[in-house]
C-alpha positions as CSV (number, residue, x, y, z in Angstrom):
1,X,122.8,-43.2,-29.3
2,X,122.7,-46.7,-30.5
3,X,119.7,-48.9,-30.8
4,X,119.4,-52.6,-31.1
5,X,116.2,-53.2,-32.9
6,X,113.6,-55.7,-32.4
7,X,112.4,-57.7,-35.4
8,X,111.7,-61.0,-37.1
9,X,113.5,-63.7,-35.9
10,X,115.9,-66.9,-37.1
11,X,113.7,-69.3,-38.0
12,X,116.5,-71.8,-38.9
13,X,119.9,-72.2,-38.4
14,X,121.6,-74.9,-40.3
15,X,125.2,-74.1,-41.6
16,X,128.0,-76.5,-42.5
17,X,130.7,-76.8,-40.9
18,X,133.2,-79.1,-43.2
19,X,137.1,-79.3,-44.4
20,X,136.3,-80.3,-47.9
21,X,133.7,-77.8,-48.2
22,X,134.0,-75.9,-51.9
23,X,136.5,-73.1,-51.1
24,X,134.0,-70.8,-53.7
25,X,130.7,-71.5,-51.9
26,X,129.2,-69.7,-49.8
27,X,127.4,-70.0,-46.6
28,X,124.2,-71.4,-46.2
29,X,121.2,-68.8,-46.3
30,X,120.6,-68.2,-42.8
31,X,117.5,-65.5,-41.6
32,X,119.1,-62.3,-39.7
33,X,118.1,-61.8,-36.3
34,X,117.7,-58.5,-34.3
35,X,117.5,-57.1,-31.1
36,X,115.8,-54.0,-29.2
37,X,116.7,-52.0,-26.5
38,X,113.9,-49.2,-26.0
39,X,112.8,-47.0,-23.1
40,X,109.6,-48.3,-21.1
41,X,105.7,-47.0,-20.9
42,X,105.0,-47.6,-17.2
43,X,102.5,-50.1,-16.0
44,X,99.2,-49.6,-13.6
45,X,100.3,-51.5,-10.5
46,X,103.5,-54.0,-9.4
47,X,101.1,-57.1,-9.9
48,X,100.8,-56.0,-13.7
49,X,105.1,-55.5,-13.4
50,X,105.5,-58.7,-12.0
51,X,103.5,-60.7,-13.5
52,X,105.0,-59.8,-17.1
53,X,108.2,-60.6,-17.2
54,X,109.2,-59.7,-21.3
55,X,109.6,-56.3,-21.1
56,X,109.7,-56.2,-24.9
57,X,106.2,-56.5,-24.7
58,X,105.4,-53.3,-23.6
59,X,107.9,-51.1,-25.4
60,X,108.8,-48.3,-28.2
61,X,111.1,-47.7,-30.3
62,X,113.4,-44.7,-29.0
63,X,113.2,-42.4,-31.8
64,X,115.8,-40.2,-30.9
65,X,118.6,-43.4,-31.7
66,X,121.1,-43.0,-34.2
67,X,122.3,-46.5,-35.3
68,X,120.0,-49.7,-35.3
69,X,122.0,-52.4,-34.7
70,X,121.3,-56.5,-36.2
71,X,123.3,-59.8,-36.1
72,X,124.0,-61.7,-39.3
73,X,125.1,-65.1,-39.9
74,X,125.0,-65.0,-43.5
75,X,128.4,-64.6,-45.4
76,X,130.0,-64.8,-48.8
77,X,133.2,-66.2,-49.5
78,X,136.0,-63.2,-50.9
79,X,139.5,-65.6,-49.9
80,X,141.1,-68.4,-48.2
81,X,144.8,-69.3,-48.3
82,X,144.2,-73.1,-49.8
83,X,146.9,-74.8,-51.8
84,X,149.4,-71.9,-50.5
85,X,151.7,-74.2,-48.4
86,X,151.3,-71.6,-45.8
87,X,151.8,-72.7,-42.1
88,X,148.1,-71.4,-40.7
89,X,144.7,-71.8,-42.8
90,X,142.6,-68.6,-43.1
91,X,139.5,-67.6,-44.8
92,X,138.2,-64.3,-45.4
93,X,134.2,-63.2,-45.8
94,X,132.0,-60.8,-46.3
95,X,128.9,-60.3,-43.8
96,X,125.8,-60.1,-46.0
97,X,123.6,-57.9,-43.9
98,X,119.7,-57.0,-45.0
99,X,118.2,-53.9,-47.0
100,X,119.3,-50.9,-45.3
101,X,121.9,-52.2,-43.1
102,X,126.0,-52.3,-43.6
103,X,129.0,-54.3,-42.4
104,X,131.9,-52.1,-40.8
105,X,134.2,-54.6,-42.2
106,X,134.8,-57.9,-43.1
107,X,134.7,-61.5,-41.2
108,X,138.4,-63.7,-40.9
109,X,138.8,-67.5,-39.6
110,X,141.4,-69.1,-38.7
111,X,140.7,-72.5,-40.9
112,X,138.6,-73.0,-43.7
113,X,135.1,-74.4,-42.3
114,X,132.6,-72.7,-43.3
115,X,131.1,-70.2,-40.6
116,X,128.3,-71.6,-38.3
117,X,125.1,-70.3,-37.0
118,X,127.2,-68.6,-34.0
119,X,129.7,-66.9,-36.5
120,X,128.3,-63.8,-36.0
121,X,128.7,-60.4,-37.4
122,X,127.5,-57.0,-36.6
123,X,125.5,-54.7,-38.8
124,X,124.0,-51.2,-38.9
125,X,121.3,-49.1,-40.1
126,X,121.8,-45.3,-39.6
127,X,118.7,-43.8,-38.0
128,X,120.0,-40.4,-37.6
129,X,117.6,-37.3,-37.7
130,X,120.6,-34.8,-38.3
131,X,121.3,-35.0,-42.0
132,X,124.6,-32.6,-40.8
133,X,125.8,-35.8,-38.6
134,X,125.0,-38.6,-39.8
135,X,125.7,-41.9,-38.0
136,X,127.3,-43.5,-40.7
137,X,129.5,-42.5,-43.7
138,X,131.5,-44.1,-46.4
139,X,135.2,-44.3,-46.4
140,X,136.3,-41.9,-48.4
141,X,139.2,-44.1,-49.8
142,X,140.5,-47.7,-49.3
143,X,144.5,-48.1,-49.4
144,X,146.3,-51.4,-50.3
145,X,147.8,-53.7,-47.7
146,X,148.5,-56.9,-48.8
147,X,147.9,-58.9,-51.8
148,X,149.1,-62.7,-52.0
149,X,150.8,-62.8,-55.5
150,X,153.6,-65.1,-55.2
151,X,151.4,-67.4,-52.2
152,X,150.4,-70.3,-54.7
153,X,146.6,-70.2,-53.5
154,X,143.9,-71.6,-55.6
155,X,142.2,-68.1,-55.1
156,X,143.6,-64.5,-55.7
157,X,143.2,-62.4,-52.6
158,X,144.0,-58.8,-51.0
159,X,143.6,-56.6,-48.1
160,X,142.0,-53.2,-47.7
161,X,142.0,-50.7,-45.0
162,X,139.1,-48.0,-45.1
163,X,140.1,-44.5,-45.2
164,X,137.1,-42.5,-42.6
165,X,136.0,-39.6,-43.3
166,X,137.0,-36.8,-40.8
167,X,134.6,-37.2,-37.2
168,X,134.3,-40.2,-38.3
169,X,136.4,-44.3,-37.1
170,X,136.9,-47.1,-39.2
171,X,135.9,-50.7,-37.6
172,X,137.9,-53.2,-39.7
173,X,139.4,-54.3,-43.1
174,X,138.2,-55.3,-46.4
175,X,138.8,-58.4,-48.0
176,X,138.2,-59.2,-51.6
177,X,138.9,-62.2,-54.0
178,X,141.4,-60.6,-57.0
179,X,144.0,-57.7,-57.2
180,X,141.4,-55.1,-57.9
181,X,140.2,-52.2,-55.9
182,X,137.0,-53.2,-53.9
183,X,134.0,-50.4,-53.8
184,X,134.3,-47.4,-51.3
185,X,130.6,-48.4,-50.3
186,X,131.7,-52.0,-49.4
187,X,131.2,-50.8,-45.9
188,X,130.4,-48.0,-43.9
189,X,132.4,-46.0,-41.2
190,X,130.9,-45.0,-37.6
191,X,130.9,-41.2,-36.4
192,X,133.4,-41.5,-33.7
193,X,130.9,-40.3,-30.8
194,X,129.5,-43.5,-31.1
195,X,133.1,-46.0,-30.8
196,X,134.9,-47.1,-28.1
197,X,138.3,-48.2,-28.1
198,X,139.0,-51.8,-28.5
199,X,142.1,-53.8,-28.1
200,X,144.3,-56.5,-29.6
201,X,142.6,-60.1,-30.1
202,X,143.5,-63.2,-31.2
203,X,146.0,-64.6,-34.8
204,X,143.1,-65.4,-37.3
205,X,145.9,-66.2,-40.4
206,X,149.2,-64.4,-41.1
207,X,151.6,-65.2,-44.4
208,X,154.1,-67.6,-43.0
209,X,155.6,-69.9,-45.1
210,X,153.4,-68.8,-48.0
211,X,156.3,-67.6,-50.6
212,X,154.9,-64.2,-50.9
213,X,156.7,-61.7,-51.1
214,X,155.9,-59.0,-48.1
215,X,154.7,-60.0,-44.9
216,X,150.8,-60.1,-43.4
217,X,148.9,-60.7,-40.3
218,X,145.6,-60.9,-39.2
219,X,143.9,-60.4,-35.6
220,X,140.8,-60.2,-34.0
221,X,139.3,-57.4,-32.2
222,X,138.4,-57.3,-28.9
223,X,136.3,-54.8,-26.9
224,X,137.1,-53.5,-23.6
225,X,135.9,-54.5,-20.7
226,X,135.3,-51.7,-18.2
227,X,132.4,-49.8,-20.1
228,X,131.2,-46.5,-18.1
229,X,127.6,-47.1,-16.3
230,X,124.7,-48.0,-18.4
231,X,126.6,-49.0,-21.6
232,X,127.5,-51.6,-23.4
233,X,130.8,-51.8,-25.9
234,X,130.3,-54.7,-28.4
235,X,132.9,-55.0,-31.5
236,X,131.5,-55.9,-34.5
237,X,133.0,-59.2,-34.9
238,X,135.3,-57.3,-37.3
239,X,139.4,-58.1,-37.8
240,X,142.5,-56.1,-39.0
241,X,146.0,-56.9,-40.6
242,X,148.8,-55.2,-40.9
243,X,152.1,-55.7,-43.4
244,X,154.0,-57.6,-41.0
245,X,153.4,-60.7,-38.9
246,X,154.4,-58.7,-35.8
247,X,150.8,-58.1,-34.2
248,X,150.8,-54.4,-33.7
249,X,149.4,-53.0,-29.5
250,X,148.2,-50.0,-31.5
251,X,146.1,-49.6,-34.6
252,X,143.7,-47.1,-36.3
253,X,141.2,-49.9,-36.5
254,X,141.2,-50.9,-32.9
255,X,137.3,-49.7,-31.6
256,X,134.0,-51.2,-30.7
257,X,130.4,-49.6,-30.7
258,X,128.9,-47.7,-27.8
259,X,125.7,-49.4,-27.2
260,X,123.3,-47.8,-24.2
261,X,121.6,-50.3,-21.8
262,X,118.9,-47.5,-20.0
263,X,117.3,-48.2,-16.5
264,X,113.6,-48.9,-17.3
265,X,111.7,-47.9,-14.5
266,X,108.4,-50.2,-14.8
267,X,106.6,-49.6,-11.4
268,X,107.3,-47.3,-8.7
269,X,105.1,-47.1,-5.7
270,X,103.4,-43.8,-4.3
271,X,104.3,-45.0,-0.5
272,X,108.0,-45.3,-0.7
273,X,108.5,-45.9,3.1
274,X,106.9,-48.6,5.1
275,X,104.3,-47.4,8.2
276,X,103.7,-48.8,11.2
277,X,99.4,-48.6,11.5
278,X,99.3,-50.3,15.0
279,X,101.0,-51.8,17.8
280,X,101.3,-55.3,15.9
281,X,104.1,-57.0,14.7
282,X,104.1,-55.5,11.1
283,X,104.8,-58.2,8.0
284,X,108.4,-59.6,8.1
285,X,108.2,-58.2,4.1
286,X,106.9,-54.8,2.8
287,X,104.9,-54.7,-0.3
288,X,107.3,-53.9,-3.7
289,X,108.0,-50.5,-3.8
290,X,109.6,-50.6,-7.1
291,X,110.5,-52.6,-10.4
292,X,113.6,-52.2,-12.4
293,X,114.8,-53.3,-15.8
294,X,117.3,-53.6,-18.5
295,X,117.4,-55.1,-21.4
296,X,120.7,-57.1,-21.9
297,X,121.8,-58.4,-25.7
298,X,122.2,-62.0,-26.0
299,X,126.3,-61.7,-26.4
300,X,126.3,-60.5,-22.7
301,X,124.7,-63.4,-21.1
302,X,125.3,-67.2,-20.0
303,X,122.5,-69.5,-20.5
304,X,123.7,-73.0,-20.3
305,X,119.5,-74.0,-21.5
306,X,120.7,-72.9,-24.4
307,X,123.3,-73.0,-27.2
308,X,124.7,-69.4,-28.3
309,X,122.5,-70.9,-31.9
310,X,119.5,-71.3,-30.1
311,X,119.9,-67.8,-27.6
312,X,120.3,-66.0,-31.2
313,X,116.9,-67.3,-32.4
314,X,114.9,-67.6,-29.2
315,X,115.9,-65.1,-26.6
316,X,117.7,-62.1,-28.4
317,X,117.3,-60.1,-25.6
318,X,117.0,-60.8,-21.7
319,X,115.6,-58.9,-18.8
320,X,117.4,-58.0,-16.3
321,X,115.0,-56.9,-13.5
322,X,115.6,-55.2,-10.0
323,X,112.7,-55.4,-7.3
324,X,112.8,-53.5,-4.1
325,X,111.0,-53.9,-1.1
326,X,111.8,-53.3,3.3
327,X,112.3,-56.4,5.0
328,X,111.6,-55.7,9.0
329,X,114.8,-56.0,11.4
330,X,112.3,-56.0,14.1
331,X,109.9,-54.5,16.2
332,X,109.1,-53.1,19.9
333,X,106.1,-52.1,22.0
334,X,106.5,-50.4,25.2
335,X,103.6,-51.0,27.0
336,X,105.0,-49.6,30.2
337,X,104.9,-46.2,32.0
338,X,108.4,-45.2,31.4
339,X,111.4,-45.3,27.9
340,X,112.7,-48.8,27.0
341,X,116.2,-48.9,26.0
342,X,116.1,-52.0,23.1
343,X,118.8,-52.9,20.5
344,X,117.7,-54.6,17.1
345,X,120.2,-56.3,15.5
346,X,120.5,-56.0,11.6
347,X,122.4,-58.6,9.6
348,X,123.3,-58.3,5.9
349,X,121.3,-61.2,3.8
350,X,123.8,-62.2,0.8
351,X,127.3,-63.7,1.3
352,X,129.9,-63.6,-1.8
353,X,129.5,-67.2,-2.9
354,X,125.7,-66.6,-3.6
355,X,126.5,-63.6,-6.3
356,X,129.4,-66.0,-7.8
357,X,126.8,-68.6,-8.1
358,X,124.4,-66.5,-9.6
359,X,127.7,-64.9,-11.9
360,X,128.5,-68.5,-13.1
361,X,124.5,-68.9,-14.0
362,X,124.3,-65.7,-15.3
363,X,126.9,-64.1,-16.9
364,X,126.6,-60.8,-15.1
365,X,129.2,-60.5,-12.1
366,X,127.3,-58.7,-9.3
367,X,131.1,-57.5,-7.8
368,X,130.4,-54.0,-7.0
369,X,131.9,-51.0,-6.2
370,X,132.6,-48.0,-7.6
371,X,131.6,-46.7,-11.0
372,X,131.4,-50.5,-12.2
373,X,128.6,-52.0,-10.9
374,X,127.4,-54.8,-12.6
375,X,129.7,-55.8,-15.0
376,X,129.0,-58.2,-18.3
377,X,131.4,-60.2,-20.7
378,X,130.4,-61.5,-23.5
379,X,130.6,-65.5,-23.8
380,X,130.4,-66.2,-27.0
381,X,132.6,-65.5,-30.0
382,X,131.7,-61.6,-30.7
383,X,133.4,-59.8,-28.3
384,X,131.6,-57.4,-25.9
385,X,130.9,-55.7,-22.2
386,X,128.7,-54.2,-20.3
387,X,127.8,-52.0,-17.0
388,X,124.7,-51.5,-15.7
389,X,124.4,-48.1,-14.7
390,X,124.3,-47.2,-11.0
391,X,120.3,-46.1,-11.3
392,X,120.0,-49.9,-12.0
393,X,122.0,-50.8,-8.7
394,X,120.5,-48.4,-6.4
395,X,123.8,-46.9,-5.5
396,X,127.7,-46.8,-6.2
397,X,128.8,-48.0,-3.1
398,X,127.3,-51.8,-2.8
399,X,129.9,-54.0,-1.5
400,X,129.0,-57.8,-1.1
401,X,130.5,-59.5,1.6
402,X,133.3,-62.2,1.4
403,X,132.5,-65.1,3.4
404,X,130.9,-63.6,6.4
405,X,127.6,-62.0,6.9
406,X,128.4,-58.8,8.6
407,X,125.9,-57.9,11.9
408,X,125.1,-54.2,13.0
409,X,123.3,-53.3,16.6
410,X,121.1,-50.4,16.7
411,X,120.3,-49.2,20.1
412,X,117.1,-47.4,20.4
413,X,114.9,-45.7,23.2
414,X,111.0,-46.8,22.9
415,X,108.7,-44.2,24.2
416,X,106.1,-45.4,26.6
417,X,102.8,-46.0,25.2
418,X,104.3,-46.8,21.4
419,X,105.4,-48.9,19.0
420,X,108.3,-48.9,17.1
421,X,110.1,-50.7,14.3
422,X,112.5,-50.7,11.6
423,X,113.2,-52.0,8.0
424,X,116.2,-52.6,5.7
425,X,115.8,-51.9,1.9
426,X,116.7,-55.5,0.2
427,X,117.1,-55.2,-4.0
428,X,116.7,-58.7,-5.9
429,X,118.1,-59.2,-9.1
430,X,117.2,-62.0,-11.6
431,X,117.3,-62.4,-15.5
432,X,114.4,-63.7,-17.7
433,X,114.9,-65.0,-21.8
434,X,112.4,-63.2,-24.0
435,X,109.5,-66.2,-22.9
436,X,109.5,-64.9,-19.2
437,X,111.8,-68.1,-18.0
438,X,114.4,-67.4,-15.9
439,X,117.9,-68.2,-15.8
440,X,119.1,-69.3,-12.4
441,X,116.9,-68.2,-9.0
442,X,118.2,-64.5,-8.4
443,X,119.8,-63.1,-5.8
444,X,119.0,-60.3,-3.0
445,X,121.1,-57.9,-2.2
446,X,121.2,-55.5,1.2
447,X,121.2,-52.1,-0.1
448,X,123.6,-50.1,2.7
449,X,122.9,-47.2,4.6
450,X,118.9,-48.0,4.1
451,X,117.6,-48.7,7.5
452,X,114.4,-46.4,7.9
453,X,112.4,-46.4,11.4
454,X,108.6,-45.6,11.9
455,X,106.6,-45.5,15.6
456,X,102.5,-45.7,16.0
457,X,101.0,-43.5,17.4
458,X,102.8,-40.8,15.6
């Protein structure tokens, strides 16, 4: 199990971005920030669950995780391409993470600015309480694959791919400034229970036109999307290369980190039904009968109120909370001697176009169906995605309607002398930054199959 851990955050972040920056510097000092996903203590009533919005707040640490997981922007210069003649410009660095923590490889650009606040780089802590399995190991080698002797660059540079230990994956290559072997510790590898496979991503540099003389490319990595219910796949922001400028479909280095997103269940309510107490009309809206949330990382969400700089700093984490509560179809009182034969009519609430509109907001498609339910990709430049697990969604089988709100008739027979009435279970979804604002205005969703009746007297 992974753990993103909730800490100290950016106070600053002021990185230049320039052309003629030295090739040798390195970038500006920027504070790490970190994250937290942890399981819930439940609260005393739904006015205390709504009324708090930062779930954070009320949270532990789940001892039982293996890997704690931060973000760093902070990186040191190991190689750039300048003054080779080559057609593309790369650069090459290496994430310096905090005490503790380790890069699962190294950091490539496709020009030679200096990275910015939202170059971001995963980093990891191992946790572990098995010293038999731990989370994180060494490679136990590092072979050669590339060195630019012959390329005419100001800086001498090579390419390193990690050797894992057995049980264990390697996330991405090591770059280092000279010929020479870099450390085994540079980086660390993850057990394999813990990686996902990624895929292909985009040309950072490759050797064209340089003068050396073997070949070399560099890539991105991307992570799936797609990830099974209640997890999220993030790649580290990692790259790898290969001895050839042909980009390879298939590659040892090709994963991503598992990363859970639990189902926090903050409030649940003794009466789980609604009651009808007299002949009246009952509320057109039950009381909440429960409260939901997640805790979603940053890289998963769309806030246009803020940059990807200022999410990183001020809002980490978002909360991703599911309310439940009957809404009344409608109601009957036979006040007669005999059985009335009624029909209620029961009409689904959300159309398509309001879950796109709250998507584009949001980040978070609310297409469901299936094991997907809802499904998150990441916006910004680390590559990432998410599903929130069907406890979240209330069920596997939502389907939101395209463009027409669909109508059901329900015949009934009313007994003289009662009342009768029935409800439909309604979920509404909406997502809150860390200071309990939220992005966008939610969305309700008709949960199917949920119509419940009730008749006074009993």
């Amino acid at each position: 199990m992974v753990v993103l851990f909730c800490g100290a955050f950016v106070s600053s972040c002021v990185a230049r971005s320039s052309e003629d920056a030295d090739p040798t510097e390195e970038a500006d000092n920027v504070e790490v920030a970190s994250l937290a996903l942890f399981p819930t203590a439940r609260v005393r009533s739904v006015t205390e669950a709504l009324a708090e919005p930062r779930a954070a707040d009320l949270l532990e640490q789940d001892a039982a995780s293996d890997l704690e997981i931060k973000f760093t922007n902070r990186f040191e210069l190991t190689w750039n391409d300048r003054s080779s003649g080559g057609r593309y410009n790369g650069a090459y660095y290496r994430p310096l993470p905090p005490d503790g923590f380790y890069a699962l490889g190294h950091y490539g650009r496709k020009n030679y600015n200096m990275p910015t606040d939202t170059d971001l780089v995963l980093v990891v802590k191992d946790t572990s309480r098995d010293p038999s399995r731990p989370a994180l190991r060494p490679p136990v080698d590092l072979k050669p694959v590339w060195n630019d002797r012959g390329s005419g660059a100001s800086m001498d540079g090579s390419f390193w791919r990690p050797v894992p230990p057995q049980g264990y994956v390697a996330m991405g290559l090591v770059s280092t400034r000279g010929h020479g072997k870099p450390r085994v510790d540079e980086i660390r590898c993850v057990r394999a229970d813990l990686a996902a496979p990624g895929l292909p991503g985009d040309l950072i540099w490759n050797n064209r036109e340089t003068g050396t003389r073997h070949e070399f490319g560099s890539w991105t990595i991307k992570a799936q999307s797609g990830a099974p219910s209640g997890e999220a796949w993030i790649q580290p922001g990692t790259f790898y290369g290969v001895a050839s400028r042909s980009q390879p479909e298939h590659d040892e280095l090709l994963w991503a980190l598992r990363v859970p997103i639990p189902t926090l269940a903050k409030y649940q309510s003794p009466d789980v039904f609604p009651r009808l107490h007299s002949f009246a009309r009952p509320s057109p809206h039950e009381e909440v009968i429960a409260v939901y949330e997640a805790q979603v990382p940053f890289v998963l969400v769309h806030d246009a109120q803020y940059t990807d700089a200022q999410r990183f700093v001020l809002s980490p984490l978002y909360t991703l909370r599911r309310s439940d509560r009957y809404v009344l179809i409608n109601w009957a009182y036979n006040q007669g001697t005999r059985d009335q034969a009624v029909s209620f009519t029961h009409s689904a609430s959300e159309e398509k176009w309001d879950a796109d509109a709250w998507s584009a907001k949001v980040g978070i498609s609310a297409t469901m169906g299936g094991e997907a339910a809802w499904e998150a990709i990441s916006p910004i430049k680390l590559s990432a995605s998410a599903t929130m697990g069907m406890d979240f969604t209330y069920t596997k089988t939502i389907t939101l309607r395209t463009g027409k709100v669909d109508t059901w008739t329900i015949p009934l027979s009313v007994p003289a002398g009662k009342a009768i009435a029935a409800w439909y279970l309604q979920s509404t979804y909406r997502l809150f930054r860390q200071d309990g604002t939220e992005v966008g205005t939610g969305l309700g969703v008709t949960v199917p199959d949920s119509v419940v009746f009730d008749e006074f007297p009993r």
